[in-house]
C-alpha positions as a printed Julia matrix, in Angstrom:
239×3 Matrix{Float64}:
 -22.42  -24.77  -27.44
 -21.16  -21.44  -27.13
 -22.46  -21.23  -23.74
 -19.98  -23.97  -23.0
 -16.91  -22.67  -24.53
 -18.19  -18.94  -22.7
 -18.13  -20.69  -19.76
 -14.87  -22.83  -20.04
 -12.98  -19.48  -20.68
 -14.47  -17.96  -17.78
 -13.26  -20.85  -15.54
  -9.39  -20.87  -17.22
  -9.23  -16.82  -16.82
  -9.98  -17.21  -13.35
  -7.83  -19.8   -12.86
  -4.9   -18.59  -14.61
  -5.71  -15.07  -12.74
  -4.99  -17.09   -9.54
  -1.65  -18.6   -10.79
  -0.43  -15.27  -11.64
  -1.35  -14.19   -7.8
   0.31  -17.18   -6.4
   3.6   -16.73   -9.07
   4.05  -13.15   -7.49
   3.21  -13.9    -4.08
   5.88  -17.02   -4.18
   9.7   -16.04   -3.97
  10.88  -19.63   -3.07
  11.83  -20.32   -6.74
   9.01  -23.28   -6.3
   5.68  -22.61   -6.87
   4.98  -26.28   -9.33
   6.81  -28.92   -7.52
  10.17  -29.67   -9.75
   9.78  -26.02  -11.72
  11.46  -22.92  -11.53
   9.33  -19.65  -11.39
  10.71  -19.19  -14.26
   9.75  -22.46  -15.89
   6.02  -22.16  -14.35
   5.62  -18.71  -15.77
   6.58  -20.22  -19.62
   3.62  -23.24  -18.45
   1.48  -20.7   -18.02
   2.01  -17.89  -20.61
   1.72  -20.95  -23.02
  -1.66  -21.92  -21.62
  -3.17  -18.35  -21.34
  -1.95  -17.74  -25.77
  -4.12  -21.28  -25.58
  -7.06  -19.43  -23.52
  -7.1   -15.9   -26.17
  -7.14  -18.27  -29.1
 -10.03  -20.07  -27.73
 -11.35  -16.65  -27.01
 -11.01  -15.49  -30.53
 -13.18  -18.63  -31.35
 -16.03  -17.45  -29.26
 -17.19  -15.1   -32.06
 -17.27  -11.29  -31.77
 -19.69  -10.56  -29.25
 -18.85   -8.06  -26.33
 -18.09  -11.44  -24.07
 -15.29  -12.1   -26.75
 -14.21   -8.68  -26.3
 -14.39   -8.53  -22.95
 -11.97  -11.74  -22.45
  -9.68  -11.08  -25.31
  -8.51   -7.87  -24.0
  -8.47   -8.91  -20.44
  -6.37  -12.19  -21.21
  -3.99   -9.6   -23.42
  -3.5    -7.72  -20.31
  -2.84  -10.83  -18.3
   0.05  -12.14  -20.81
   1.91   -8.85  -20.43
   1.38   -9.31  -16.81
   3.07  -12.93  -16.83
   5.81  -11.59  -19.56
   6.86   -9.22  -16.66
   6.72  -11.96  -13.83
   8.81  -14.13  -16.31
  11.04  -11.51  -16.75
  11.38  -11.03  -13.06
  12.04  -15.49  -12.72
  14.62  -14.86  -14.66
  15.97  -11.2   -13.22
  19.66  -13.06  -12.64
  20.2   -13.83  -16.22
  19.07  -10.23  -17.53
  20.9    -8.46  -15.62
  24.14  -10.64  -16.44
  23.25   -9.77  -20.39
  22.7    -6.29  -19.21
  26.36   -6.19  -17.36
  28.11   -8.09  -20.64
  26.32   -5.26  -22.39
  27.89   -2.52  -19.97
  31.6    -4.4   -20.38
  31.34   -4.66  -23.93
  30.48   -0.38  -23.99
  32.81    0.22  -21.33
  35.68   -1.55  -20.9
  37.44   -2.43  -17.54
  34.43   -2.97  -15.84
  34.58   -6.18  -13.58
  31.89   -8.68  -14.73
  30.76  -11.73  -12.74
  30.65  -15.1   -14.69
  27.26  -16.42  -14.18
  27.94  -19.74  -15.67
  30.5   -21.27  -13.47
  30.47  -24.59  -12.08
  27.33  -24.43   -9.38
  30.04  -25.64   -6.42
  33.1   -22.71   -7.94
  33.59  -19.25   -7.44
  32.54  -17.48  -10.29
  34.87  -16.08  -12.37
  35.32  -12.49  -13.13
  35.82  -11.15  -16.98
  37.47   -7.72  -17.64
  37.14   -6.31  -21.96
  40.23   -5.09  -23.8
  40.27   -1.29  -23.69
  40.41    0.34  -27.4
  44.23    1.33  -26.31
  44.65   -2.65  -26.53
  45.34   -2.71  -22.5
  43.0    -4.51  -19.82
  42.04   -1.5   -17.42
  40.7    -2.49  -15.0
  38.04   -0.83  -12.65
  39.11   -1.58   -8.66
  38.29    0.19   -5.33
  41.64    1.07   -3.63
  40.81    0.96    0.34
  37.17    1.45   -0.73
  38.42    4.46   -3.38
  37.41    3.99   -6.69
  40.6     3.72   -9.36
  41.55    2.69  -12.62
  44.47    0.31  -12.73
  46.03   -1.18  -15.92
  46.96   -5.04  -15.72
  50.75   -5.75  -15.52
  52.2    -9.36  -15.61
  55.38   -8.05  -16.02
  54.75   -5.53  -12.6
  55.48   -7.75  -10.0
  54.1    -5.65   -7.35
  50.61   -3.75   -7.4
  52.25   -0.37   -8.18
  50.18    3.18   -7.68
  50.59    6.39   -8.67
  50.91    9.35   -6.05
  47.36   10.46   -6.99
  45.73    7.13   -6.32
  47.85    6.39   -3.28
  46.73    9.93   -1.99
  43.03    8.76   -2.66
  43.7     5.85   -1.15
  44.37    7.49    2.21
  47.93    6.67    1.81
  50.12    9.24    3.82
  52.47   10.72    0.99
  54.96   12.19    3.69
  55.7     9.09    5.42
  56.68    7.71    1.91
  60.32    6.51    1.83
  61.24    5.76   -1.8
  63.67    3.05   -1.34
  63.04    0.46   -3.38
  64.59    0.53   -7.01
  62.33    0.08  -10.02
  63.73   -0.24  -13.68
  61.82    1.32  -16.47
  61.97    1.85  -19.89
  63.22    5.19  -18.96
  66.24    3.64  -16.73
  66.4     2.97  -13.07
  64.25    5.0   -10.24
  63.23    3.88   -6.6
  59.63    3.71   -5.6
  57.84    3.67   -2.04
  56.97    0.41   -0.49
  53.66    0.49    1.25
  50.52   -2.3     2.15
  47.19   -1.59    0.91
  44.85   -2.49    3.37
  41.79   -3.82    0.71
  42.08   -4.02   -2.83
  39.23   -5.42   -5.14
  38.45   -5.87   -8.42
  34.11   -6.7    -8.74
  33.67   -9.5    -6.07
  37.55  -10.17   -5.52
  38.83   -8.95   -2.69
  42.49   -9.01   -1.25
  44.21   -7.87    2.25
  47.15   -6.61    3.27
  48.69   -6.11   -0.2
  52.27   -5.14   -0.88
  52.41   -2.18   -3.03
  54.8     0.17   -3.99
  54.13    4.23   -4.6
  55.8     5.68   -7.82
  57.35    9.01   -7.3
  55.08   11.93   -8.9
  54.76   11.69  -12.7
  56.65    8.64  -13.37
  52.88    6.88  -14.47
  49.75    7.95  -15.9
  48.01    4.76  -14.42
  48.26    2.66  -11.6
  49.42   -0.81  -12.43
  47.44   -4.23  -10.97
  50.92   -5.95  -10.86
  51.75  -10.07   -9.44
  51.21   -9.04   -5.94
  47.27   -9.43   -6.77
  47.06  -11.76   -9.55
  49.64  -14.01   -8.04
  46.61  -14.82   -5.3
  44.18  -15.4    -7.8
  43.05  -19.28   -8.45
  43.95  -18.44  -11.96
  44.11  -15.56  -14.64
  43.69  -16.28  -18.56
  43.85  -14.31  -21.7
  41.62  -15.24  -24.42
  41.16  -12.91  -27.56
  40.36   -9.16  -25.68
  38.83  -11.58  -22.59
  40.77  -11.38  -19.25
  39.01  -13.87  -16.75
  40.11  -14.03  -13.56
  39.17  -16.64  -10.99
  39.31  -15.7    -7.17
C-alpha cells in the first residue's frame, strides 16, 4: 500500500514540477484555458500543500524526507511565480505605500473602468497642501496645486530649470497677491506632466525672483483634465 501512495507522489511531483516549468515559460497570461497565471498558480500551490500532506502520510522513511523537502522547495518556488502573476497589483500596493510616505508623488489608479484612463491620486502633504511631483520640459519640480491660480505659475528657479530663457522674460502681465499687485512673465511650457498626464503647449506665467517659494499647478493644467476631485487628503485627477 505504501508502495502505491510512494508511487502516486512520485507521479504528482513530477507533474506539478512540469506545471511550474510551463507557468514560467508562459507570459501570455493563459496557461489553463479561462485562468489567469495568476489564478493557475493558486490551482496549483493548492494541489502541491495537497501533495506534502500526502507526503507526511507516507511515514518517516528517507523517501518521505526526500519528497517533503523537495515539494517545500517547490511551494516557495510557485509563491514567487504567483507573486510574479500578480506583479501589477504589488507594485500598485507598493506605490500607495510610497504616496502614503511621501506625499506628492503621482500614483496611477489601477482600478479604473477597463475601457477609462486611469486616474491619477496625489496625498495631502503634512503642510495640509497637495504638492505635487511634475517634470517641467522633462525637469523634475515640485509644484503646489492652485484652483484659485488660474495659470500654471513658476518660480524663476524652476523656469530656469526648465530651460526657460530668464532674459527674454517681459513681466507684463499683472498678478494680485496677498501682498498687493505685481506683474509676472507670460511664457508656454512646451511639456508639463504630472505621472502619466501629459500636457503641450501650456500657458504659464514666470513670477519675478522671490515672490514664491513653490511653483503653482494653476487652471491652465487642471482646466484640461477630464476631471479633478478632492476627497479627505485624496486629490484624483483624471486625464
Amino acid at each position: 500500500m505504501t508502495g502505491n501512495v510512494t508511487s502516486f507522489l512520485w507521479v504528482a511531483f513530477a507533474v506539478l514540477a512540469a506545471a511550474v516549468v510551463a507557468l514560467i515559460l508562459n507570459d501570455s497570461g493563459s496557461l489553463i484555458p479561462g485562468l489567469r497565471n495568476g489564478e493557475a498558480a493558486q490551482i496549483i500551490i493548492a494541489v502541491t500543500a495537497l501533495v506534502v500532506l500526502s507526503a507526511g502520510l507516507v511515514g518517516r522513511g528517507p523517501f518521505g524526507r526526500a519528497v517533503r523537502y523537495s515539494l517545500t522547495w517547490m511551494l516557495l518556488l510557485l509563491a514567487a511565480v504567483g507573486a510574479y502573476s500578480y506583479r501589477q497589483e504589488i507594485e500598485w500596493i507598493g506605490r500607495r505605500m510610497v504616496a502614503e510616505l511621501t506625499p506628492g508623488t503621482a500614483v496611477v489608479q489601477q482600478k479604473s473602468p477597463a475601457d477609462a484612463p486611469h486616474a491619477v491620486q496625489v496625498k495631502r502633504s503634512a503642510g495640509g497642501h497637495f504638492r505635487v511631483a511634475a517634470t517641467i520640459n522633462g525637469t523634475d519640480a515640485t509644484m503646489l496645486v492652485d484652483t484659485g491660480a488660474s495659470v500654471v505659475t513658476l518660480t524663476r528657479e524652476d523656469a530656469e530649470a526648465a530651460g526657460i530663457a530668464l532674459e527674454s522674460l517681459i513681466y507684463s502681465v499683472p498678478v494680485y497677491t496677498a501682498n498687493g499687485t505685481t506683474r509676472a512673465a507670460p511664457v508656454i511650457i512646451d511639456v508639463l506632466k504630472v505621472g502619466p498626464i501629459e500636457r503641450r503647449r501650456v500657458p504659464a506665467l514666470v513670477a519675478q525672483q522671490g515672490l514664491m517659494d513653490r511653483s503653482l499647478l494653476g487652471m491652465s493644467f487642471l482646466d484640461t483634465l477630464g476631471s479633478y476631485t478632492i476627497s479627505g487628503d485624496t486629490l484624483t485627477m483624471l486625464p
